[in-house]
FIVO-555807 format. One record per residue (C-alpha): residue in three letters; z, y, x. Coordinates in Angstrom, 2 decimals, always signed. Each point is the difference from the previous one (the first is absolute). Example, Ala and Ser with C-alpha at 12.3 -4.5 7.8 and 13.67 -1.06 7.14 Angstrom:
<atoms>
aa, zz, yy, xx
ALA, +7.80, -4.50, +12.30
SER, -0.66, +3.44, +1.37
</atoms>
This chain:
<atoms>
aa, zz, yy, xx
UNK, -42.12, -77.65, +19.93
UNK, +2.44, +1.81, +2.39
UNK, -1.05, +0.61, +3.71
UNK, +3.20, -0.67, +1.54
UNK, +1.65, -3.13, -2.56
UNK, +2.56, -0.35, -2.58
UNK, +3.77, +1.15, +0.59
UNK, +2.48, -1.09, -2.32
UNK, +2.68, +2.57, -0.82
UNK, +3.20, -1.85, -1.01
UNK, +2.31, +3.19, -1.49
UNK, +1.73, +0.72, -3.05
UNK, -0.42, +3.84, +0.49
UNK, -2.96, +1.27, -2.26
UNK, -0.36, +3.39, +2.44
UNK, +0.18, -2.15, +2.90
UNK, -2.42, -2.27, -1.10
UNK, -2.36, +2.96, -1.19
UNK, -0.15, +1.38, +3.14
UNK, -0.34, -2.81, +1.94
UNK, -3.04, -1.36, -2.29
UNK, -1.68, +3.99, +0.59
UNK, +0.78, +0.00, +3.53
UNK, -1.49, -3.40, +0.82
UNK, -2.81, +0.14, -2.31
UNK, -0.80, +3.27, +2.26
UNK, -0.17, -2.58, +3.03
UNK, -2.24, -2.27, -1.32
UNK, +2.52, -3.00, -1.42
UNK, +0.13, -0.96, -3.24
UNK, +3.50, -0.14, -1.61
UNK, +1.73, -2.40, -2.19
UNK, +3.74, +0.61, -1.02
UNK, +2.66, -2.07, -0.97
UNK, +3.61, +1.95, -1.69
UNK, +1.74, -3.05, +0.73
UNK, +0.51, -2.64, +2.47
UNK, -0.73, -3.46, -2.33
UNK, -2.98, +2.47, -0.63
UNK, -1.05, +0.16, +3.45
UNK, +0.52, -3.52, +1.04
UNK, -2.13, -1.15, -3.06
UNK, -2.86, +2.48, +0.74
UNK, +0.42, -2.20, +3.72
UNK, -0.21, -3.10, -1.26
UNK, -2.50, +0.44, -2.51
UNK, -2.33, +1.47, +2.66
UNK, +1.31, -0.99, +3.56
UNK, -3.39, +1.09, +1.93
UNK, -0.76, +2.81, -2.17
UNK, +2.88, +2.88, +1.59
UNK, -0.91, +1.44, +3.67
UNK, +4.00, +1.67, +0.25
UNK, +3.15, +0.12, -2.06
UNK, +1.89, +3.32, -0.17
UNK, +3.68, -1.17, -1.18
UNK, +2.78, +1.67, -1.23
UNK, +3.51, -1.45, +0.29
UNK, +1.71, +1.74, -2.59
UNK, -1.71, -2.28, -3.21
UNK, +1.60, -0.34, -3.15
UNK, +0.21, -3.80, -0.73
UNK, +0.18, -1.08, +3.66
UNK, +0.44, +1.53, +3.13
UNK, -3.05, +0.43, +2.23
UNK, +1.49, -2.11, +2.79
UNK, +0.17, -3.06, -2.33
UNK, -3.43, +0.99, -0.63
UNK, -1.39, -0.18, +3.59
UNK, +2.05, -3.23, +0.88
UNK, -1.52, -1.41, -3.00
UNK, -3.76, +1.14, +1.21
UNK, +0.23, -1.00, +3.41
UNK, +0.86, -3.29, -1.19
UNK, -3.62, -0.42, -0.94
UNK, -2.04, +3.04, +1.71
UNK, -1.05, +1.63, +2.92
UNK, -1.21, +3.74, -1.60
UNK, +0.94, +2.66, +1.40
UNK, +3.34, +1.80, -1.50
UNK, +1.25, +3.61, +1.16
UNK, +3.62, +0.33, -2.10
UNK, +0.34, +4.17, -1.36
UNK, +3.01, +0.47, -1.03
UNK, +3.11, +2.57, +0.06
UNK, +2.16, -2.49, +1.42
UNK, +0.02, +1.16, +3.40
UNK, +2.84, -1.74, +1.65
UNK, -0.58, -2.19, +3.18
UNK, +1.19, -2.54, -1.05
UNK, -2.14, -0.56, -3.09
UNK, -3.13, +0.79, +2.14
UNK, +0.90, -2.79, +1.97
UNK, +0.59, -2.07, -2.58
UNK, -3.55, +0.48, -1.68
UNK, -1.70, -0.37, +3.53
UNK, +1.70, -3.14, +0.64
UNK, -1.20, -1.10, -3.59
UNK, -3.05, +0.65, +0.62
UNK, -1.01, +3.71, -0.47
UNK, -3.00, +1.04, +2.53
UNK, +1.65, +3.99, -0.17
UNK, +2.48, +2.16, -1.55
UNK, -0.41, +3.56, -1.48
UNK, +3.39, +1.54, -0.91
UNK, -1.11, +2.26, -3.68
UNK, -0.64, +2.83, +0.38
UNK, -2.77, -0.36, +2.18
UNK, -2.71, +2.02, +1.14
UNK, -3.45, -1.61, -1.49
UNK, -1.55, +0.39, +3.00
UNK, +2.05, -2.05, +2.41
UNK, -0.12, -2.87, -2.86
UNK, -3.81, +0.46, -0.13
UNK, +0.14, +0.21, +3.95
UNK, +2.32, -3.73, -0.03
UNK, -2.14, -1.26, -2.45
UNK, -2.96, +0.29, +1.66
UNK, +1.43, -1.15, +3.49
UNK, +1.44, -3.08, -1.77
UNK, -3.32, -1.17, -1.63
UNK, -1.41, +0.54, +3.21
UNK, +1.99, -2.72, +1.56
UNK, -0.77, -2.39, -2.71
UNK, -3.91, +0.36, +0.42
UNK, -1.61, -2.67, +2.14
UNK, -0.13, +1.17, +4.15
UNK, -2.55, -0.68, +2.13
UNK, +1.91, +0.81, +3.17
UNK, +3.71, -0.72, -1.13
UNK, +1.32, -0.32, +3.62
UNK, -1.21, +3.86, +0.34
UNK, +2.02, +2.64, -1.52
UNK, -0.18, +3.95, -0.08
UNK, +1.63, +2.97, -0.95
UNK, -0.68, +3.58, +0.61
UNK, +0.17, -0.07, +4.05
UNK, +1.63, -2.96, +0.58
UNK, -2.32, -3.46, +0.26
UNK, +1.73, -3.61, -0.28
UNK, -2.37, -2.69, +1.23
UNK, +2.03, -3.30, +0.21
UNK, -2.48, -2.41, +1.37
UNK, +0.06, +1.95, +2.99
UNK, +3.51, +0.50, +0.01
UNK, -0.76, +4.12, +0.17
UNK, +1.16, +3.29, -1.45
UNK, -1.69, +3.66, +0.85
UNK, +1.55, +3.39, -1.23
UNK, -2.96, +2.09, -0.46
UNK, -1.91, -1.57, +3.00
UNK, +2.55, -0.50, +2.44
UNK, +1.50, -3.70, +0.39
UNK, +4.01, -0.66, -0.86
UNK, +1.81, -2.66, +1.62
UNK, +2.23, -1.32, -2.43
UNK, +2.69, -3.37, +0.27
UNK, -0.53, -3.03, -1.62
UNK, +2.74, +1.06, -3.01
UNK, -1.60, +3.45, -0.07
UNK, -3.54, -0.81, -0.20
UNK, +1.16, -2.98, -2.84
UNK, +1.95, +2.75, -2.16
UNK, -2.74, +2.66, -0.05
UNK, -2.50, -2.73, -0.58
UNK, +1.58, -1.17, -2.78
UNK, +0.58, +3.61, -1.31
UNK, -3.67, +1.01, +0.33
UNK, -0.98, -3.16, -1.90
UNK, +2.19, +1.36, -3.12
UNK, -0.99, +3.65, +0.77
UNK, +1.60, +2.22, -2.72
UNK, +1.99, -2.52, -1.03
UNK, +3.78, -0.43, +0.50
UNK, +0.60, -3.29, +2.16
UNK, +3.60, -1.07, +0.03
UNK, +2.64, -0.20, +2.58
UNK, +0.42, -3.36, -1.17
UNK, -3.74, -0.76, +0.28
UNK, -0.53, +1.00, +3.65
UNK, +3.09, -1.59, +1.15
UNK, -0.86, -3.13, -1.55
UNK, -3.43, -0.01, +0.98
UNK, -0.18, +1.07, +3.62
UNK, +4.03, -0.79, +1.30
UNK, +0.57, -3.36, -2.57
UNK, +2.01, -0.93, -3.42
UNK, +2.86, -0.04, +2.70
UNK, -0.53, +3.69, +0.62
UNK, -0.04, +1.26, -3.73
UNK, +3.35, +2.89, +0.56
UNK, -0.92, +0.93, +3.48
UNK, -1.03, +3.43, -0.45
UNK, +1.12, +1.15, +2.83
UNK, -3.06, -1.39, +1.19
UNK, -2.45, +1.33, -1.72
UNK, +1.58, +3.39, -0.28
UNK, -0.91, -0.33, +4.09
UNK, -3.55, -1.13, -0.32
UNK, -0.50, +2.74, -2.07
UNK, +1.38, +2.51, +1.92
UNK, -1.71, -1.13, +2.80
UNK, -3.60, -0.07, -2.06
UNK, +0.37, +3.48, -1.05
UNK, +0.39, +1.10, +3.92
UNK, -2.76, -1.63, +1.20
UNK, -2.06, +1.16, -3.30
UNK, +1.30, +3.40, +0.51
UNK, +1.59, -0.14, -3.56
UNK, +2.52, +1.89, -0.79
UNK, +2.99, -1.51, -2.27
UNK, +1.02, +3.31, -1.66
UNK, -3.66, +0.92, -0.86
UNK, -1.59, -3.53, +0.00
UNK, -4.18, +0.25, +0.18
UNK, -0.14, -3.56, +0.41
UNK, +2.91, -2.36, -0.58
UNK, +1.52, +1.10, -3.57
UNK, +4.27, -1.02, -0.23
UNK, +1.29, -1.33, -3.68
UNK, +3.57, +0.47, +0.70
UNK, +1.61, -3.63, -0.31
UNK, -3.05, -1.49, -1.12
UNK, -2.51, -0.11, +2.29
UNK, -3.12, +1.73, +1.65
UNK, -3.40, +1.39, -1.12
UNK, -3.15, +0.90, +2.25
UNK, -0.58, +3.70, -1.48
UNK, -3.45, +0.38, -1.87
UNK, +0.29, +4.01, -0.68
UNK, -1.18, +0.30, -3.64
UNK, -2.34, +2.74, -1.02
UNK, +1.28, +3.77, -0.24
UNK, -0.42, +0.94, -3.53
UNK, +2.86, -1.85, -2.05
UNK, +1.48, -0.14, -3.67
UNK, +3.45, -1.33, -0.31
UNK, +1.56, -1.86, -3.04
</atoms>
């Protein structure tokens, strides 16, 4: 029995595959693969409760691996980070709007997809205290509408204190322009960036963040943003 669940690789690349099944197994997951995407989806239905996190490529042979996560959000909630070589904005976009939790642009580093991996099953694990967040210095606690950078308090604005809330609750995890617009300004709001462009900036001054060497608040050009988790030192790429 693994320590850590079952992640289903979804990948028509045997190497890939290989490495991904050694590099988990490592970790503590157990691995189950899938070469194709009719593959993958079956392996889903046939045991909905059984898979902890998908790992999907997009480049499958009989259907593309955006067909393949429309198709499984239709019916599940699991956690899906996307791998893949496609690493054009606009097709990140596309696979968070479809459904995709994360995106890691091949090749990777094993470590940083170990490192989102682990931050993303930590969000799906049951919180006691899930108006209370933390990360490295900074502390989030929402009941009490308050936010400390290593000890000392940080007065934020409404918008600002919503956007970095909402960021800390998906830390490591890109959250859309689209997202935060819609969420904290309003549907009305959705191509306002101008916006949020300004909350951020503002955010990273008061957080003493700096945009060209971000520590805290991570930029996905065009797509969104990502509160940094730093993964570990040592890494392999692929």
């Amino acid at each position: 029995m693994s320590d850590h669940g079952k992640v289903l690789v979804i990948d028509d690349e045997p190497q890939i595959r290989h490495f991904l099944r050694i590099s988990l197994s490592s970790q503590g997951f157990e691995v189950a693969e899938a070469s194709t995407g009719q593959q993958g989806l079956a392996l889903l239905n046939a045991q909905p409760t059984a898979f902890a996190l998908v790992l999907l490529d997009l480049g499958l042979p009989d259907m593309d691996g955006q067909q393949v996560l429309a198709t499984l959000r239709k019916r599940s909630a699991i956690p899906v980070i996307v791998v893949s070589v496609r690493g054009h904005e606009a097709e990140k976009v596309h696979a968070l709007d479809n459904g995709a939790n994360d995106y890691v642009t091949k090749p990777f580093g094993i470590q940083e997809l170990l490192a989102r991996i682990r931050a993303l099953l930590r969000r799906q694990a049951p919180q006691r205290h899930p108006q209370r967040y933390q990360q490295a210095g900074l502390i989030l606690d929402t009941a009490a509408y308050q936010i400390t950078l290593n000890g000392r308090d940080i007065h934020l604005t409404p918008k600002e204190f919503a956007v970095l809330a909402q960021l800390m609750a998906n830390a490591g995890r890109i959250v859309t322009q689209t997202q935060l617009l819609r969420d904290i300004w309003g549907p009305s709001h959705r191509e306002d960036t101008h916006y949020l462009r300004i909350v951020v900036s503002k955010l990273r001054q008061k957080l003493s963040d700096d945009s060209q060497f971000p520590t805290l608040i991570q930029t996905e050009p065009g797509i969104g943003y990502r509160l940094y988790i730093e993964p570990d030192r040592e890494d392999t790429t692929l």
